[in-house]
C-alpha atoms as an extended CHARMM CRD file, in Angstrom:
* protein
*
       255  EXT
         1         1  UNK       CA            189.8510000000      116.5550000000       69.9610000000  PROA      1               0.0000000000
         2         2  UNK       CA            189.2700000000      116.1570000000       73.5130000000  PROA      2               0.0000000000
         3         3  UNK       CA            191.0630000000      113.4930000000       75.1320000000  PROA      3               0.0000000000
         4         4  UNK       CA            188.8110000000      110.4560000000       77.0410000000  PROA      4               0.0000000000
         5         5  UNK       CA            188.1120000000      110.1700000000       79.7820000000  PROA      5               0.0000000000
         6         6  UNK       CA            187.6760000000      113.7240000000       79.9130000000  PROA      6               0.0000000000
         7         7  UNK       CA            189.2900000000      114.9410000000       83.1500000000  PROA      7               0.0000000000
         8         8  UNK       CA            187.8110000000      114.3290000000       86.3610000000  PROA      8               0.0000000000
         9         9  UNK       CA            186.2440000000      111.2040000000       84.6450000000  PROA      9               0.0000000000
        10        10  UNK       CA            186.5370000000      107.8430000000       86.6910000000  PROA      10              0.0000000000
        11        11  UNK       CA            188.4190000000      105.2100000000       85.5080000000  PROA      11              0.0000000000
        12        12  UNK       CA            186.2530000000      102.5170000000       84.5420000000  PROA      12              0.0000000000
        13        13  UNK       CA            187.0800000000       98.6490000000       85.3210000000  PROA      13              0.0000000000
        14        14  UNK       CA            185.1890000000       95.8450000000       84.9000000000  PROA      14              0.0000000000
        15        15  UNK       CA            182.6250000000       95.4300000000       87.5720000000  PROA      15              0.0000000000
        16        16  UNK       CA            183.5790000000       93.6100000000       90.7680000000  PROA      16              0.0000000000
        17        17  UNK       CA            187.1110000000       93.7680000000       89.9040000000  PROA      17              0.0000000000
        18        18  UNK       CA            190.1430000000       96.1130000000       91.4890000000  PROA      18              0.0000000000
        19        19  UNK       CA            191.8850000000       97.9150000000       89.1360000000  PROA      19              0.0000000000
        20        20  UNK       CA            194.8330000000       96.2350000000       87.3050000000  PROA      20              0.0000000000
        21        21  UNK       CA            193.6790000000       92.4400000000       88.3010000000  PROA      21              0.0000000000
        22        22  UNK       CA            192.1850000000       89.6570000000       86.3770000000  PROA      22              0.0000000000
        23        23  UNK       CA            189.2830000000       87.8250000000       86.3830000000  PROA      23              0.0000000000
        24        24  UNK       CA            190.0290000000       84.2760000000       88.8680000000  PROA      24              0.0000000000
        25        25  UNK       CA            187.1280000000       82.4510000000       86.9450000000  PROA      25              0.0000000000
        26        26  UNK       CA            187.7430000000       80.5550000000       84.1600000000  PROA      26              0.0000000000
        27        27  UNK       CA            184.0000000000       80.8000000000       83.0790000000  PROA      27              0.0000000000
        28        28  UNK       CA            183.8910000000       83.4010000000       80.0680000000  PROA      28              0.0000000000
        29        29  UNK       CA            183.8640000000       86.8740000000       81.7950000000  PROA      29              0.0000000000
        30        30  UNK       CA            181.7670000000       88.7890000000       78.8550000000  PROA      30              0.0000000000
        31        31  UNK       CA            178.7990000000       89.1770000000       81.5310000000  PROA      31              0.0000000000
        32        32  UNK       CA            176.4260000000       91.0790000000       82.9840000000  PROA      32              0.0000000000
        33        33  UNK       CA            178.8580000000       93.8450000000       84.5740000000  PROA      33              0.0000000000
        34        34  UNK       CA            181.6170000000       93.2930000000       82.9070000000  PROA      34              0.0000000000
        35        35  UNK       CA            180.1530000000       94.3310000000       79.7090000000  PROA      35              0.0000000000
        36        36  UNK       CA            178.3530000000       97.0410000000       81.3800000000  PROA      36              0.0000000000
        37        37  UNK       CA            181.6380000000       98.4640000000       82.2460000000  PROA      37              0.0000000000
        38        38  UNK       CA            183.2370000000       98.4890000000       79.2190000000  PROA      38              0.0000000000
        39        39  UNK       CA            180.2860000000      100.1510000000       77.3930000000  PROA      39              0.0000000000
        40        40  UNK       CA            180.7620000000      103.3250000000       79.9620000000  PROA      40              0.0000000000
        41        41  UNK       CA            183.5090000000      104.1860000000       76.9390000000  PROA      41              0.0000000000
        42        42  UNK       CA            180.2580000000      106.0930000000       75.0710000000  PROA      42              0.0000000000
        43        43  UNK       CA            179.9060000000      108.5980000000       77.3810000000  PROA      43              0.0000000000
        44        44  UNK       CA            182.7660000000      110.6820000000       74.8660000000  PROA      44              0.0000000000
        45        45  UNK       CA            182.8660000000      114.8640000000       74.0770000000  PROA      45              0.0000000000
        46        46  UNK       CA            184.0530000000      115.8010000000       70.7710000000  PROA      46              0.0000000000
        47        47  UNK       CA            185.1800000000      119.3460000000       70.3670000000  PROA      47              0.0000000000
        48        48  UNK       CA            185.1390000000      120.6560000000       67.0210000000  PROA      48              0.0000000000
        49        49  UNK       CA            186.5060000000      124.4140000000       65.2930000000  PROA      49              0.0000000000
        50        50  UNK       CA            185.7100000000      125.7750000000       62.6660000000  PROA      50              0.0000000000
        51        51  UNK       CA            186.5460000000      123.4650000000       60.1040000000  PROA      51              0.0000000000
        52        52  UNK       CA            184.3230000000      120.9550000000       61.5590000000  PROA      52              0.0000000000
        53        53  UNK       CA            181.7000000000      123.3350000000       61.5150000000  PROA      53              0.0000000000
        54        54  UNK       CA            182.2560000000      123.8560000000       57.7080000000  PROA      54              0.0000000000
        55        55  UNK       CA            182.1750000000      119.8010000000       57.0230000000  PROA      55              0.0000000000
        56        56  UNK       CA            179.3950000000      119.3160000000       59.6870000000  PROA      56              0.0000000000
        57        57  UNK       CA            177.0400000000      121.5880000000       57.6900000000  PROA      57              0.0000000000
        58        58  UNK       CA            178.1280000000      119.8850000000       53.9460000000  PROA      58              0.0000000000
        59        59  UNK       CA            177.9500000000      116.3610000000       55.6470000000  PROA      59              0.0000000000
        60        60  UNK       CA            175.0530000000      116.3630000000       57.7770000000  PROA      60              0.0000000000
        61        61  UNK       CA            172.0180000000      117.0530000000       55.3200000000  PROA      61              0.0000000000
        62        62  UNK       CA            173.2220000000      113.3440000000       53.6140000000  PROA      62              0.0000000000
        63        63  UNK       CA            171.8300000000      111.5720000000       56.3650000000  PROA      63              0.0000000000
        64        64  UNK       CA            168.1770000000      111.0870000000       55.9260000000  PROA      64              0.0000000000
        65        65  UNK       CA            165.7790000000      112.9850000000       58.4810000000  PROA      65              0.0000000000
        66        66  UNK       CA            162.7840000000      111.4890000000       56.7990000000  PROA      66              0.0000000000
        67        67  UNK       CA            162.8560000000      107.3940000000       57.5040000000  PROA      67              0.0000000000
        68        68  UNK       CA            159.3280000000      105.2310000000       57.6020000000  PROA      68              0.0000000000
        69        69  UNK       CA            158.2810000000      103.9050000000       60.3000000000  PROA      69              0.0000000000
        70        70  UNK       CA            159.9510000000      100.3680000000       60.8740000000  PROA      70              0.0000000000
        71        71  UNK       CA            157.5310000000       97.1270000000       60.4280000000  PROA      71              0.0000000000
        72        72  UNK       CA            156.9510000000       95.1440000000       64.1850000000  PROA      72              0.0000000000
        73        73  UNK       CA            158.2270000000       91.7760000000       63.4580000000  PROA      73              0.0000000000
        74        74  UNK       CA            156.5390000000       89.0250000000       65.8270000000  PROA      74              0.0000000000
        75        75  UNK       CA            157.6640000000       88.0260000000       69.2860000000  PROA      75              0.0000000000
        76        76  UNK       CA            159.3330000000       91.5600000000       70.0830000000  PROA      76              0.0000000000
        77        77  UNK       CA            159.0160000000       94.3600000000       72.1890000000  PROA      77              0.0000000000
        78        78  UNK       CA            159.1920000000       98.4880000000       71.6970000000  PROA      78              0.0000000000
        79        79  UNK       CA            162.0450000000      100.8800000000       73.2390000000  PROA      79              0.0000000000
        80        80  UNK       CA            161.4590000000      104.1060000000       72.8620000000  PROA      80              0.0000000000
        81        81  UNK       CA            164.1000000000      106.5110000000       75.0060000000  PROA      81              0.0000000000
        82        82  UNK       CA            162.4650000000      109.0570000000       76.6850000000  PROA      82              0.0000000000
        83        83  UNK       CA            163.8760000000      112.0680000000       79.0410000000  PROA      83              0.0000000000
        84        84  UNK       CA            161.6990000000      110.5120000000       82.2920000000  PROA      84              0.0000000000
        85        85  UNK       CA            164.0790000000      109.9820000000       85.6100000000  PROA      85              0.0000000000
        86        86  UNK       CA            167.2290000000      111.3610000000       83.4130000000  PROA      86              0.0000000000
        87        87  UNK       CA            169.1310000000      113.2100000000       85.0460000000  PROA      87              0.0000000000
        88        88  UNK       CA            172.9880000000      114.5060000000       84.5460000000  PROA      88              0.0000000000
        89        89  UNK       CA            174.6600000000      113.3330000000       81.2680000000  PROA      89              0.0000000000
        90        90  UNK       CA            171.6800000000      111.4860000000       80.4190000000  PROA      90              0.0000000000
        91        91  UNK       CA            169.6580000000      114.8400000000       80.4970000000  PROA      91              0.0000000000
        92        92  UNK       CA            171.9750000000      116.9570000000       78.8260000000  PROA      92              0.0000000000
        93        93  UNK       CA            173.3380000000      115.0950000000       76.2070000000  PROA      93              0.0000000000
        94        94  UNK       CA            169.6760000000      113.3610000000       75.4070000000  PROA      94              0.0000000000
        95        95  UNK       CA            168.9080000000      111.7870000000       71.7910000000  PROA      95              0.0000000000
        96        96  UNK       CA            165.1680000000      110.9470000000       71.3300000000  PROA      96              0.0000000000
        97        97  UNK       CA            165.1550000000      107.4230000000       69.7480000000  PROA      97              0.0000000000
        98        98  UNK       CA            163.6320000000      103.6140000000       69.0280000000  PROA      98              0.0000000000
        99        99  UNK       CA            163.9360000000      100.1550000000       68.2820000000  PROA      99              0.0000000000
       100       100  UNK       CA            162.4070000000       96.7830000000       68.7230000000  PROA      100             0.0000000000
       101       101  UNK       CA            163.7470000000       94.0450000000       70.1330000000  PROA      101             0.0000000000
       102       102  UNK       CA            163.3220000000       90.3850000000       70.6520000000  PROA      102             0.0000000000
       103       103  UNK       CA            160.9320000000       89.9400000000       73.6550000000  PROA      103             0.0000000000
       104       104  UNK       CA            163.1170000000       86.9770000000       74.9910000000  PROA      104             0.0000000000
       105       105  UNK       CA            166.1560000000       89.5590000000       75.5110000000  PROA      105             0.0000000000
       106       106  UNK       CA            166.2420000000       91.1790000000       79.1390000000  PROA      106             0.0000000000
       107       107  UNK       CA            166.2900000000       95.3920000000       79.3660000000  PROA      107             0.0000000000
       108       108  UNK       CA            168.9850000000       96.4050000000       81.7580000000  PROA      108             0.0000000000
       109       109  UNK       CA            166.9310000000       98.6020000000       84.2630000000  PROA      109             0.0000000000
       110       110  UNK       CA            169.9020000000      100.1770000000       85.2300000000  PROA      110             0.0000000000
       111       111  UNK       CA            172.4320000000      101.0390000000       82.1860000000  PROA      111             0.0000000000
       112       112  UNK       CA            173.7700000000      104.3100000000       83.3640000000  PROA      112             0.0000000000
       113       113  UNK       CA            175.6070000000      106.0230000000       81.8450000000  PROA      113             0.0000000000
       114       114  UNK       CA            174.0050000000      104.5460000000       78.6170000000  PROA      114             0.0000000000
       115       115  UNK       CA            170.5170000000      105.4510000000       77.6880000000  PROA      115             0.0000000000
       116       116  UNK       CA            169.6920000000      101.6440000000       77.1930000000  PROA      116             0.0000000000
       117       117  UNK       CA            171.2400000000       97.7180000000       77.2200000000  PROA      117             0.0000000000
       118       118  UNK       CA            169.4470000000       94.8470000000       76.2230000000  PROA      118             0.0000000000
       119       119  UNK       CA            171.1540000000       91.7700000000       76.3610000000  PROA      119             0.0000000000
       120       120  UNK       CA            170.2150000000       87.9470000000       75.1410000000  PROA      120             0.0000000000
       121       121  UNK       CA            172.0970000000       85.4060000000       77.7170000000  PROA      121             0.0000000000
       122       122  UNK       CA            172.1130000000       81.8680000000       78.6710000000  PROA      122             0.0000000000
       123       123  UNK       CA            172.5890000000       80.4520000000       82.1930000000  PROA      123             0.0000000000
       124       124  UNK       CA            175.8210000000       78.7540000000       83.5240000000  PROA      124             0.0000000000
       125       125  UNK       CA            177.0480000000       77.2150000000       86.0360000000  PROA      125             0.0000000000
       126       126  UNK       CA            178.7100000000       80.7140000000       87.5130000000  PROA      126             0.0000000000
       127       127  UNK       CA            175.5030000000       82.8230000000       86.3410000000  PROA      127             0.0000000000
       128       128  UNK       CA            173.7360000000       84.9410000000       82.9700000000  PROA      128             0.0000000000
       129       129  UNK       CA            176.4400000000       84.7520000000       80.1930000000  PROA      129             0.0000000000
       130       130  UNK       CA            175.7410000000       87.1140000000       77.4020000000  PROA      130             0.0000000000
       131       131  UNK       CA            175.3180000000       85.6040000000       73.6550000000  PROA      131             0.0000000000
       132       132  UNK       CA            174.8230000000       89.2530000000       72.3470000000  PROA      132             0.0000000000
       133       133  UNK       CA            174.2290000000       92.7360000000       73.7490000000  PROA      133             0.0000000000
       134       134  UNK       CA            173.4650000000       96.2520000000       71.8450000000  PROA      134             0.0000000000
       135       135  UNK       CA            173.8020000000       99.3560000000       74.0010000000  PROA      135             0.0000000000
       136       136  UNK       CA            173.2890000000      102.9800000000       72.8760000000  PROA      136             0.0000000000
       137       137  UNK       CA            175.1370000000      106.0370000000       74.4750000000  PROA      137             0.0000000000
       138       138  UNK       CA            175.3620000000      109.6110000000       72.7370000000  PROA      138             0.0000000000
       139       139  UNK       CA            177.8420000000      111.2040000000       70.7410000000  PROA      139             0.0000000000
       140       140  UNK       CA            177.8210000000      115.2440000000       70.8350000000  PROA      140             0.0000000000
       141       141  UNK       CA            179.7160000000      118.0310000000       69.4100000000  PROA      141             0.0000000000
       142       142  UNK       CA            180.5690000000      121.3390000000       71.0330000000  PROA      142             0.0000000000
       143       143  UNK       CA            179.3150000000      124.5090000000       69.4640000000  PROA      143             0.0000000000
       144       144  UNK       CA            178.0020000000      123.0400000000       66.0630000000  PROA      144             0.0000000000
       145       145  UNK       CA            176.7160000000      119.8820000000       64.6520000000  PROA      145             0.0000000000
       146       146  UNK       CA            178.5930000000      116.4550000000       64.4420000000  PROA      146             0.0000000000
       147       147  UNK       CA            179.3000000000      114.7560000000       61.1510000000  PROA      147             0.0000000000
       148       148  UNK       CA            180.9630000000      112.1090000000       59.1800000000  PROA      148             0.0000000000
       149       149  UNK       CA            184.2500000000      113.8640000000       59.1380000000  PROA      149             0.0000000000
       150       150  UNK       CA            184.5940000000      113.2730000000       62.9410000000  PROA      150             0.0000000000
       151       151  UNK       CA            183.9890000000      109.2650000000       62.9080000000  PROA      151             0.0000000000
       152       152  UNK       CA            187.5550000000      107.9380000000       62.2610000000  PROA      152             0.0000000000
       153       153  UNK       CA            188.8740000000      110.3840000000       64.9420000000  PROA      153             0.0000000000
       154       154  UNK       CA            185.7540000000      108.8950000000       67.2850000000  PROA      154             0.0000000000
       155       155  UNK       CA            186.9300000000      105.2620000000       66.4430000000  PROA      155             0.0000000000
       156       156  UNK       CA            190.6360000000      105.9390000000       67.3250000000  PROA      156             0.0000000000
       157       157  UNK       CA            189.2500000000      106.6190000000       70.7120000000  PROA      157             0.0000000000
       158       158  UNK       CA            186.8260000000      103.8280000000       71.4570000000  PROA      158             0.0000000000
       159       159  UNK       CA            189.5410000000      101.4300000000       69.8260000000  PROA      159             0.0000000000
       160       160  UNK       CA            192.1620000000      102.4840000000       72.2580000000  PROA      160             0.0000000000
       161       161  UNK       CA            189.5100000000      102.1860000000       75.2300000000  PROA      161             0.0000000000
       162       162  UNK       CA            188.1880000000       98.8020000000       74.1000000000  PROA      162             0.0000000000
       163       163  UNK       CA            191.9140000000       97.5100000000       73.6420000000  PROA      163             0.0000000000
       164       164  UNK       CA            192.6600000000       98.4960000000       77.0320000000  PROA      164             0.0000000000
       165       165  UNK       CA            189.7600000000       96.2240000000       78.2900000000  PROA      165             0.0000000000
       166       166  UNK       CA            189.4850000000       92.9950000000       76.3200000000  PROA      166             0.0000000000
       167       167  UNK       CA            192.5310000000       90.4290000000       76.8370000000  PROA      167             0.0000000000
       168       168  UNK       CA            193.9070000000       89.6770000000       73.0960000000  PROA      168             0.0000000000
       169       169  UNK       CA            192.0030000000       92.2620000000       71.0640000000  PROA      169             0.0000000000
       170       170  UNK       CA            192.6110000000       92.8750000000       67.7370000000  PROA      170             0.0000000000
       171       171  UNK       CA            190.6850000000       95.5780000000       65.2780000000  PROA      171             0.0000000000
       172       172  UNK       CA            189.9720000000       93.8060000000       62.4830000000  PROA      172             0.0000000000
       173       173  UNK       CA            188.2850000000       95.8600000000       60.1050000000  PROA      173             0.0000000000
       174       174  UNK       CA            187.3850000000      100.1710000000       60.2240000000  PROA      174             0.0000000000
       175       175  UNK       CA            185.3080000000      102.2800000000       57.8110000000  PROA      175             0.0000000000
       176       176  UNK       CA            181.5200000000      103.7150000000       56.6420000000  PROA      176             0.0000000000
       177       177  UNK       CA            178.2940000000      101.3730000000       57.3860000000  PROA      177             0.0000000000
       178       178  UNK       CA            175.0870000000      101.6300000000       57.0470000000  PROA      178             0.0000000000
       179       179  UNK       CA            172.5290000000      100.6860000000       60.0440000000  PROA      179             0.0000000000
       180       180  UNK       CA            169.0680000000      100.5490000000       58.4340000000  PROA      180             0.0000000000
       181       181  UNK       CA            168.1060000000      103.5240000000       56.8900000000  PROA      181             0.0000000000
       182       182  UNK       CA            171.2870000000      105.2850000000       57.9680000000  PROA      182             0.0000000000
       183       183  UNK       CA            175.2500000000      106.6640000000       57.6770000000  PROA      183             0.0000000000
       184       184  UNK       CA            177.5570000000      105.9520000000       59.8810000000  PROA      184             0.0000000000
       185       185  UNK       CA            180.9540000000      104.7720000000       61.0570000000  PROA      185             0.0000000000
       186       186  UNK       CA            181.8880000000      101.5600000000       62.5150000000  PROA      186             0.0000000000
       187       187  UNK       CA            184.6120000000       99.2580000000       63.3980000000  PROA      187             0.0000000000
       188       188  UNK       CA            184.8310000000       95.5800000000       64.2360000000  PROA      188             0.0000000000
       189       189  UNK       CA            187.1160000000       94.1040000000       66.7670000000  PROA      189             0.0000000000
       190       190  UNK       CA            188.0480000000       90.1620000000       68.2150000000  PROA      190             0.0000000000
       191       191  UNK       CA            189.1330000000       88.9850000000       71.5630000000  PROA      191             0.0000000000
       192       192  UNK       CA            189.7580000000       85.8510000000       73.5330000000  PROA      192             0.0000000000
       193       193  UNK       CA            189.6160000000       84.5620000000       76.7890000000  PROA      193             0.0000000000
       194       194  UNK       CA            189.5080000000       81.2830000000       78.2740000000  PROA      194             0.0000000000
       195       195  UNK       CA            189.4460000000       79.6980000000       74.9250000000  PROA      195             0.0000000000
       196       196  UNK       CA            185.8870000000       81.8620000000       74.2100000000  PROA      196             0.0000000000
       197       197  UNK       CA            185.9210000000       84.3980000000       71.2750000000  PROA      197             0.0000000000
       198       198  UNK       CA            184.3570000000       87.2170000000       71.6190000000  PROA      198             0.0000000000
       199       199  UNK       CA            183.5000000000       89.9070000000       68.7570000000  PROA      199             0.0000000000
       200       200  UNK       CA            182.4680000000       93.4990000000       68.8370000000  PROA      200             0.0000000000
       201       201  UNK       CA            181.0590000000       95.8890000000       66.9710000000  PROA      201             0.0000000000
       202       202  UNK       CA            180.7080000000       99.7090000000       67.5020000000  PROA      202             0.0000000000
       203       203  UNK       CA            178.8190000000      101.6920000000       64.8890000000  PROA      203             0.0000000000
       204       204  UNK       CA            178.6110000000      105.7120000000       65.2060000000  PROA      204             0.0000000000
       205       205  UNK       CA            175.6350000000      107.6770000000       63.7720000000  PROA      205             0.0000000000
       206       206  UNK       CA            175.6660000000      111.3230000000       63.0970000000  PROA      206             0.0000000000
       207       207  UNK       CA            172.4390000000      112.7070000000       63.7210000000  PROA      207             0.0000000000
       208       208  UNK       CA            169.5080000000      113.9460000000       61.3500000000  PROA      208             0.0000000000
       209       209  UNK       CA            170.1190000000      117.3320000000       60.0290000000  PROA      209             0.0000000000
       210       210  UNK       CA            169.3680000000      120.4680000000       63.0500000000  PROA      210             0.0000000000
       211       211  UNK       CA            170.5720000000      117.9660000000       65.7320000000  PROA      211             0.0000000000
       212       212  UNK       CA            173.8220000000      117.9220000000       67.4870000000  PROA      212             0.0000000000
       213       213  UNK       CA            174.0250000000      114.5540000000       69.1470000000  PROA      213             0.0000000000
       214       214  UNK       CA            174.4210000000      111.5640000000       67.4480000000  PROA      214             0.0000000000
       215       215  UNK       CA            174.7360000000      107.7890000000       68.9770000000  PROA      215             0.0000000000
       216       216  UNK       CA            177.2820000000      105.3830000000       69.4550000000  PROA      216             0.0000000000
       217       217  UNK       CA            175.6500000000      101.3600000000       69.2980000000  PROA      217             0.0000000000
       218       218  UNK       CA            177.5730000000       99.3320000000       70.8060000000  PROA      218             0.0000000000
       219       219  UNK       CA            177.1900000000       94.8750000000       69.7070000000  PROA      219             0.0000000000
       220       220  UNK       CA            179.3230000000       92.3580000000       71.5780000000  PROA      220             0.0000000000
       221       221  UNK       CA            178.5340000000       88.9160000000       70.8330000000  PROA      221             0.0000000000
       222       222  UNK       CA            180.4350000000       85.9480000000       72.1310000000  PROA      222             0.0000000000
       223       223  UNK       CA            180.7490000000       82.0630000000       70.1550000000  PROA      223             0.0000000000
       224       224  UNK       CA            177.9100000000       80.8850000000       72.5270000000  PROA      224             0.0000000000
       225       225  UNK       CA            175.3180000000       82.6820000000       70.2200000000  PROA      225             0.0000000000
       226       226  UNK       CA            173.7760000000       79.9730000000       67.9930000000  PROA      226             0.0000000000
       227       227  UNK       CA            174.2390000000       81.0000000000       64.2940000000  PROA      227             0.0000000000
       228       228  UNK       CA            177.1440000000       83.3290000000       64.5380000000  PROA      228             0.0000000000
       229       229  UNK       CA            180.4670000000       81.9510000000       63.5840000000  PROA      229             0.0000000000
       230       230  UNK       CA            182.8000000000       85.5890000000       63.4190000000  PROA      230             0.0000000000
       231       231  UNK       CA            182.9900000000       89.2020000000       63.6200000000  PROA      231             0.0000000000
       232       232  UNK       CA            181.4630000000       89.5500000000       60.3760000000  PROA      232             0.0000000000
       233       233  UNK       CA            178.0030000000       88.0380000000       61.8710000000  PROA      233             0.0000000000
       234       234  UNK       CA            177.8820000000       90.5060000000       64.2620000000  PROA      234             0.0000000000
       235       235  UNK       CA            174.4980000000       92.5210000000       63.5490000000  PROA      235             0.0000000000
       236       236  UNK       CA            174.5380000000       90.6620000000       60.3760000000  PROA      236             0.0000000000
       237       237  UNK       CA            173.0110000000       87.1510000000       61.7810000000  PROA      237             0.0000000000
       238       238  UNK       CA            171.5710000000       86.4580000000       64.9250000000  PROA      238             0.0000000000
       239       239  UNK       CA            168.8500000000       88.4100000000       66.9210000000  PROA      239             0.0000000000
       240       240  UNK       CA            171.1600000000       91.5470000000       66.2590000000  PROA      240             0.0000000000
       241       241  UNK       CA            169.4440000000       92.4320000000       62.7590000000  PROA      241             0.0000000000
       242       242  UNK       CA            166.0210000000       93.1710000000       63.8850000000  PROA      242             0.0000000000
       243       243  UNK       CA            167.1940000000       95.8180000000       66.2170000000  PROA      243             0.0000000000
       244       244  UNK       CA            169.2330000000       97.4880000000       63.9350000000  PROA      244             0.0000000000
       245       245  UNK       CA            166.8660000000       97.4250000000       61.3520000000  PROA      245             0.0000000000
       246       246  UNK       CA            164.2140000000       98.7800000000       63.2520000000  PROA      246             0.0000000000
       247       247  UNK       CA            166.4640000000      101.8470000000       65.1010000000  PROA      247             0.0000000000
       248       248  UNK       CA            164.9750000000      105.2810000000       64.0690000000  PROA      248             0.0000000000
       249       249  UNK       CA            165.9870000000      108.9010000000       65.3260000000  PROA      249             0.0000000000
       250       250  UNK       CA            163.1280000000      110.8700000000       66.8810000000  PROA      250             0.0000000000
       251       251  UNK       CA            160.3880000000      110.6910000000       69.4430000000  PROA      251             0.0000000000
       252       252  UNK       CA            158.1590000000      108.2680000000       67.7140000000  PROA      252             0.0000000000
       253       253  UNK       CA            158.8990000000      105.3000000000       65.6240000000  PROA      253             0.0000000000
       254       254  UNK       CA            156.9000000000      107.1830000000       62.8000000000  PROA      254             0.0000000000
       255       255  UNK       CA            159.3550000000      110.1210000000       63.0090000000  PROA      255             0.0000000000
């Protein structure tokens, strides 16, 4: 396994803060940059040999390749990644997907190095403060395809990164999920700051079978999102669900 950052990567801190300080405010700090920052984790490299190669090719075919096209639900709006104005990572390590989301959400136009944010967020007195976000980056093998085998070694990694970020996080729960019509690997996590709770959710996807790139989505949610109460609501209640239900691999929603 390849250690993150890989080398010569930057060292990511919250935006608008030097390195090793705190936030001053005593608003809750799970905003706009801040949890643009922390989502830079995704950009991870996975290097595999040739037992991975062996698992990858017994694993893979179990997720399904063939999914229908998901139903529009009212009062939402279409993502669909595409390769236009990528550059870089973004380019090399591109994964054609889709999803819907609600259309009172705002789209990050600038969520580099993830292929997408959206975000739902209220207004206070010190500016947007996110109720929930979902972000999607890529996860890649080298020299063969990725696979179930390789998820608990991925979640070590984000774990350690997203315990180095939130103050008074604790991983609360680890194991297989299922994110609409597919496999994957997630694990749940709670923080706390300034008496607001905040509760995360990272879910990894291998990829259809013939593709080596899977995704990483990444769900933050904080207790000023009506109708969730705990971690366990996270994707599970809210305006969370109809994204996740509606996420497909491949260039059209159809594919």
């Amino acid at each position: 396994m390849q250690n993150y950052p890989p080398a010569g990567a930057p060292n990511y801190s919250p935006g608008g803060m030097p390195q090793g300080q705190a936030p001053k405010s005593k608003k809750p700090w799970i905003i706009g940059g801040v949890i643009g920052c922390l989502l830079l984790i995704v950009l991870l490299v996975v290097a595999l040999g040739g037992l991975g190669y062996y698992a990858s090719r017994n694993l893979q075919s179990t997720q399904n390749a063939n999914v229908a096209a998901p139903t529009q639900s009212a009062n939402t709006k279409q993502y669909v990644n595409t390769r236009e104005g990528r550059s870089g990572n973004l380019a090399d390590n591109f994964v054609d997907f889709s999803f819907y989301y609600p259309d009172n959400w705002v789209l990050d136009p600038n969520p580099a190095p993830n292929f997408v944010r959206v975000e739902r967020k209220i207004t206070g007195d010190d500016g947007n403060f996110t109720q929930e976000n979902f972000a999607v980056g890529w996860v890649s093998a080298t020299g063969t395809a990725l696979d179930k085998q390789l998820m608990p070694q991925l979640a070590t990694q984000f774990n350690t990164q997203f315990a180095a970020q939130f103050p008074n996080y604790k991983k609360v729960s680890e194991g297989e999920t299922k994110i609409g019509a597919y496999e994957g690997y997630e694990f749940r996590f709670t923080a706390e700051k300034n008496n607001v709770e905040f509760w995360g959710r990272v879910a990894m996807l291998p990829p259809p079978a013939g593709q080596k790139k899977g995704v990483a989505l990444v769900m933050i949610a904080s207790d000023r999102a009506p109708g969730l109460s705990g971690v366990e609501d996270v994707g599970e209640k809210g305006e969370l669900p109809v994204i996740l239900e509606s996420f497909r691999f491949g260039s059209s929603p159809s594919n």
